[in-house]
DODOMI-647982 format. One line per 2 residues: number of its first residue (from 1); their letters; for each residue y, x, z of C-alpha. Coordinates in steps of 0.1 Angstrom, whole numbers, plus 5000, padded with zeros to 4 digits. Each point is the difference from the previous one (the first is absolute). Example, Ala and Ser with C-alpha at 12.3 -4.5 7.8 and 13.67 -1.06 7.14 Angstrom:
REM residues 2
1) as) 4955 5123 5078; 5034 5014 4993
REM end
This chain:
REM residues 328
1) xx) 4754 5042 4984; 5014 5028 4978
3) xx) 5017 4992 4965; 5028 5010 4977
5) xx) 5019 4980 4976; 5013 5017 4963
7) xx) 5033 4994 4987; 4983 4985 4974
9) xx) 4990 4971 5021; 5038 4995 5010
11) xx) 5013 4970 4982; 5035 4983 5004
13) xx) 5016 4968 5007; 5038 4992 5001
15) xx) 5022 5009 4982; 5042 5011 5002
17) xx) 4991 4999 5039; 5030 5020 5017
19) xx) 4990 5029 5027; 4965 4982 5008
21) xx) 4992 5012 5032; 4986 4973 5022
23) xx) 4975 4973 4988; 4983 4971 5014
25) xx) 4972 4974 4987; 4985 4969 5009
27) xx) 4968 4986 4993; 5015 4981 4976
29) xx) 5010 5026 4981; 5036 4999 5005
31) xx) 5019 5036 4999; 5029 5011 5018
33) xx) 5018 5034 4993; 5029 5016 5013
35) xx) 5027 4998 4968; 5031 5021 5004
37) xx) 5035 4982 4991; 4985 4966 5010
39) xx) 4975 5002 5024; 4967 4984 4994
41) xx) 4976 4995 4969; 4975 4974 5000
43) xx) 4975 5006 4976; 4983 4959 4995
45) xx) 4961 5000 4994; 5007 5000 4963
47) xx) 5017 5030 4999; 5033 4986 5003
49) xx) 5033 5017 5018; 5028 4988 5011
51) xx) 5027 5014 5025; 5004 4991 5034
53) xx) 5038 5004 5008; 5025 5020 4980
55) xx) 5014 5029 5026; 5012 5032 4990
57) xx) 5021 5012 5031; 5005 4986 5036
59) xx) 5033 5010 5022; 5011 5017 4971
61) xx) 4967 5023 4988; 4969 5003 4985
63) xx) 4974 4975 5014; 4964 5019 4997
65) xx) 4975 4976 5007; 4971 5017 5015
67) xx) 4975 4986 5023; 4991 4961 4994
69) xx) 4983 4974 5020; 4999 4964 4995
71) xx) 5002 4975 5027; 4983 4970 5007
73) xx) 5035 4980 4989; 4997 5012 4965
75) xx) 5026 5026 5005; 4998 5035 4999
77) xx) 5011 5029 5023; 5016 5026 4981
79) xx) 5005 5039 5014; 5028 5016 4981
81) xx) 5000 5039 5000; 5033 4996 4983
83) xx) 5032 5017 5023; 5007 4964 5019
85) xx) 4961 5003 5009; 4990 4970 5020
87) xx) 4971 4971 4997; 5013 4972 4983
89) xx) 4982 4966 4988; 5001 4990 4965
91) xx) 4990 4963 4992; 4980 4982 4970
93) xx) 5034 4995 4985; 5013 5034 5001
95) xx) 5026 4994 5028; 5000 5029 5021
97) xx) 5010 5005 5036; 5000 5027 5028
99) xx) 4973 4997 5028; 5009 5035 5017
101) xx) 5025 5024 4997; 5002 5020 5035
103) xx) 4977 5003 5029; 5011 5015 5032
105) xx) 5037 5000 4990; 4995 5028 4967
107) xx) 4992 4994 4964; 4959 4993 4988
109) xx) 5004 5027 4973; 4983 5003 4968
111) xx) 4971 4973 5009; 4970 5007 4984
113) xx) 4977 4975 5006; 4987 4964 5011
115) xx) 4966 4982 5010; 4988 4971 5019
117) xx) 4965 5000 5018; 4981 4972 5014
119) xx) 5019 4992 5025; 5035 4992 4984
121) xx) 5015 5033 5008; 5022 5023 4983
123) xx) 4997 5031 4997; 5027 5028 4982
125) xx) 5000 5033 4994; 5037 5020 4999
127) xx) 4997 5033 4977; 5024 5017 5017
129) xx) 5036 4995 5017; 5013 5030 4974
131) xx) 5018 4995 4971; 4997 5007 4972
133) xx) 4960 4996 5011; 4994 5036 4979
135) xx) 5007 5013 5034; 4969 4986 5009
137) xx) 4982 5017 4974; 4999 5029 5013
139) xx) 4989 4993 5035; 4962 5010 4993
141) xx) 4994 4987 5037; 5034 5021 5013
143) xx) 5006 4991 5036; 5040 5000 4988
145) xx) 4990 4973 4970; 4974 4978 5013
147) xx) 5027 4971 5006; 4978 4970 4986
149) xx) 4992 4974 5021; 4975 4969 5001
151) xx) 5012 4963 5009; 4984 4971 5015
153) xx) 5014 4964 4998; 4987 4969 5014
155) xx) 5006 4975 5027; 5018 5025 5022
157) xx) 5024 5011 4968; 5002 5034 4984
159) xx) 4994 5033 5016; 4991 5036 4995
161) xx) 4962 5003 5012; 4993 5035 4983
163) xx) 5023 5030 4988; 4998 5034 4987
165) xx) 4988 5000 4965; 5009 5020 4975
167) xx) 5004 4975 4970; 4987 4969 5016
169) xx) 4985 4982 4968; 4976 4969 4999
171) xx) 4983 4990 5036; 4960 4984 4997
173) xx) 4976 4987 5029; 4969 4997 4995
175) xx) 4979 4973 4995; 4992 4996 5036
177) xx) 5031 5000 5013; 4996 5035 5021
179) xx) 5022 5025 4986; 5032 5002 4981
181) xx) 5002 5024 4973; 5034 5016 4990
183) xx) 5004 5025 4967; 5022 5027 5004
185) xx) 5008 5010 4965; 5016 5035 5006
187) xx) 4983 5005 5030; 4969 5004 4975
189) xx) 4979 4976 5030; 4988 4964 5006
191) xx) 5006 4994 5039; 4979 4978 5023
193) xx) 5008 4979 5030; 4976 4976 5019
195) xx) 5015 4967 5002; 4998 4982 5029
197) xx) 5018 4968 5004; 5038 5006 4988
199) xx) 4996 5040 5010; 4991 5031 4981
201) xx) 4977 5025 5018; 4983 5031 4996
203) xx) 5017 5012 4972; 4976 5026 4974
205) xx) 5003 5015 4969; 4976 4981 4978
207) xx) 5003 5020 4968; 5017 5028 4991
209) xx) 5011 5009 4964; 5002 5032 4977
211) xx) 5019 5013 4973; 5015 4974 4974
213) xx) 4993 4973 5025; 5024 4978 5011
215) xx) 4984 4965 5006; 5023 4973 4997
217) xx) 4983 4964 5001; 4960 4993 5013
219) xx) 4977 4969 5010; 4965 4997 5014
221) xx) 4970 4993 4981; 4969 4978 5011
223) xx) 4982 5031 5014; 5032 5010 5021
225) xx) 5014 5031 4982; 5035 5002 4995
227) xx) 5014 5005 4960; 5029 5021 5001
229) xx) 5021 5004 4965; 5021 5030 4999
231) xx) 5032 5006 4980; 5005 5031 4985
233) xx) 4963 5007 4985; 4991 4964 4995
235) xx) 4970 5007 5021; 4981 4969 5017
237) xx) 4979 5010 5032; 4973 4980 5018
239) xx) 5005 5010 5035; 4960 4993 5021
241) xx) 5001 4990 5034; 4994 5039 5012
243) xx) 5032 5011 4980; 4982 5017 4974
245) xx) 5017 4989 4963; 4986 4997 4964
247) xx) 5023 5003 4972; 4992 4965 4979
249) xx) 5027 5006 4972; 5029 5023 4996
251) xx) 5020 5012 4967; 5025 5031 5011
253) xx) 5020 5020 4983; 4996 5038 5017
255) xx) 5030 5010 4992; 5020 4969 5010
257) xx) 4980 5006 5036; 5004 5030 5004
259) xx) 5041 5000 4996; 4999 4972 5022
261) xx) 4981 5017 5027; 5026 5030 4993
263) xx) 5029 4977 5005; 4990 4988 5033
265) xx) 4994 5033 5010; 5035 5010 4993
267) xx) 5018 4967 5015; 5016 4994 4968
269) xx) 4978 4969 4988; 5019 4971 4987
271) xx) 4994 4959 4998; 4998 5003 4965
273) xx) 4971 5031 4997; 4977 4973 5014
275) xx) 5005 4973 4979; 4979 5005 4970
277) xx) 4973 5026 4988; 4989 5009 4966
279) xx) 4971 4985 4996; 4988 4980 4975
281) xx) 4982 4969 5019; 5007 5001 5034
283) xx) 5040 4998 5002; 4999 5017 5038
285) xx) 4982 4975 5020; 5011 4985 5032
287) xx) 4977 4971 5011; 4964 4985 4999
289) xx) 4995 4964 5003; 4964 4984 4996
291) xx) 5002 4967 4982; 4982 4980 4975
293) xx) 4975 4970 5007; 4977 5022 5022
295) xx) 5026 5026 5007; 4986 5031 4981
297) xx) 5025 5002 4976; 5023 5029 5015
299) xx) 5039 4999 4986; 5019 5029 5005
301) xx) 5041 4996 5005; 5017 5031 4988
303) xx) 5035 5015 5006; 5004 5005 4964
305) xx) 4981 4971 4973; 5005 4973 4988
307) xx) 4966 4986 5000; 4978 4996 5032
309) xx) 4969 5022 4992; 4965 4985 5011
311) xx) 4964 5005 4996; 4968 4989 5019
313) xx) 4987 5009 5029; 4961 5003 5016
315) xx) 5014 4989 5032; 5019 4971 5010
317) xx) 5035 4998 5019; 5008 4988 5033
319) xx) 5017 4962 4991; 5039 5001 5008
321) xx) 5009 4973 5027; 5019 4980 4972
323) xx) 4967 5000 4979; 4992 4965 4998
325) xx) 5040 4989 4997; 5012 4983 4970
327) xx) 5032 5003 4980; 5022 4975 4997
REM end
C-alpha cells in the first residue's frame, strides 16, 4: 500500500502542551504527552488536561522529559535528556522518584528514551555520554562520536546489551518479537539486531537516511513497516520490510535544512538550532504514535508545538503493550 497524507488533513488536539515529544494512547482514548516543567499531560477522553507532577529541575537542572512508558502499576517511567539524565518513575500523583542514575559505575547521560514489550522488560536508549549532547550532533556516524548506547533491564537488573550509536533515539521490535530496531538520529540510519532471548545479534543497517533527515521517533504499522518522524524537515517516512521508504507527509523549510545540514558539516551545530523549524503546521516533529479506537489515527509529538498534530491513517498500528490498560 502506497499513500500520502496533505497538511490539510493534519488536525490538532491539545493545547499549551510543553515540548511534546513522546505520546502514548489507550484504547480508551486516554493521552499521555511528555510536558516540560512538569512532566506528564493527560489528555481525558473528553478532551480534558491536566498535569501529572509539577518538576522543573532535578539535582539542581532542567528536567527534560523525553521518552515515556507507562507501567502496569499506573506509574510512569520517565527519560530525562536534561544534564542529570537518568530514568526516573513519576506516579499518578505527580511524585517523582529516581529508578537509575549510573550503570557500570559512570553516569546514564542524556537518556533519550523508554519502552516496555510483552514481556515486562525495559528497555532505554542513552543519546550520548557527551555533554552538551550538540557534540553528538555532529557525529554523522563518526567512529570518534558514536558513544550512544542501548540498555536492557529485567530480572537480571540493568545492563548495556548494545553500544555505538551515534544519537541513540527511540528503540522498536517488531511485532513478532525478532528484531530490535534502534534510530540513530545523526547517524542518518535505523539499525537492526535479531533478538534472541535477552541478546542482540547480527546487527544491520535497516535504513539509511538522506539529506534533511534526521529521524527521531517511529512505530510499526499492521503490515510491518516502520514510521520514522524526522526533525528538521518535519518529514514522516514509512519504512517497507525491504528498506525501501515512501515519504507520507513532510512540510520543510529549504532553507532552514539546508543551514542545518551546513552546520553539522562544520561541527558548530548547537541544542538550540534543532529545536524548532519555521513551518507553519508541523512544529519539527519528533514522534508517531497510532492511536484512536482502531488505531489509525496517527499523532505526531513534536520538539517544538503546543498541540499534538494527527490525522488518519489507511493502515492500522501495532497495539502498544499498555493498550488495553485503564487510568486510574
Amino acid at each position: 500500500m502506497s499513500f500520502s497524507v496533505s497538511l490539510s488533513d493534519v488536525e490538532t488536539v491539545g493545547h499549551g502542551l510543553r515540548r511534546p515529544e513522546c505520546v502514548l494512547c489507550n484504547r480508551h482514548g486516554d493521552m499521555f504527552v511528555a510536558h516540560l516543567g512538569h512532566g506528564i499531560m493527560h489528555i481525558a477522553p473528553d478532551g480534558t488536561q491536566r498535569a501529572i507532577g509539577n518538576h522543573a529541575e532535578v539535582d539542581g537542572a532542567a528536567w527534560i522529559p523525553n521518552g515515556i512508558a507507562w507501567m502496569p502499576d499506573n506509574s510512569f517511567l520517565v527519560a530525562n535528556m536534561g544534564p542529570a539524565g537518568g530514568l526516573w518513575r513519576l506516579t499518578p500523583e505527580g511524585a517523582l522518584e529516581l529508578v537509575l542514575a549510573e550503570l557500570d559505575g559512570l553516569p546514564l547521560g542524556a537518556t533519550n528514551f523508554v519502552m516496555l514489550d510483552d514481556r515486562g522488560r525495559t528497555w532505554v536508549t542513552v543519546t550520548t555520554r557527551q555533554w552538551p549532547i550538540s557534540k553528538a550532533f555532529a557525529a554523522l556516524g563518526g567512529p570518534t562520536m558514536d558513544d550512544g548506547y542501548l540498555i536492557l533491564i529485567d530480572a537480571k537488573g540493568p545492563r548495556i546489551v548494545a553500544d555505538g550509536f551515534a544519537f541513540a533515539n527511540e528503540v522498536r521490535i517488531d511485532a513478532g518479537g525478532r528484531h530490535v530496531y534502534v534510530v540513530e538520529t545523526f547517524g542518518r540510519r535505523v539499525t537492526r539486531f535479531a533478538l534472541e532471548g535477552d541478546h542482540l545479534v547480527d546487527r544491520t543497517v535497516f535504513a539509511r537516511f538522506g539529506h534533511g533527515t534526521f529521524a527521531d521517533g517511529a512505530a510499526f504499522d499492521a503490515e510491518g513497516h516502520l514510521w520514522a518522524a524526522s526533525i528538521v524537515s518535519n518529514r514522516l517516512l514509512r519504512i517497507a520490510p525491504d528498506g525501501s521508504m515512501q515519504t507520507v507527509l513532510e512540510e520543510l523549510d529549504p532553507r532552514h535544512v539546508d543551514r542545518i545540514e551546513r552546520r553539522l558539516a562544520a561541527g558548530t551545530i548547537a541544542r538550540e538550532d534543532v529545536q524548532h523549524t519555521p513551518t507553519r503546521v508541523l512544529k519539527n516533529i519528533a514522534s508517531v504514535t497510532f492511536g484512536g479506537p482502531d488505531l489509525r489515527t496517527v499523532y505526531l509529538g513534536s520538539l517544538g508545538g503546543d498541540t499534538l498534530g494527527m490525522f488518519r491513517s489507511p493502515v492500522a498500528g501495532v497495539p502498544p503493550v499498555h493498550w488495553n490498560q485503564k487510568f486510574r
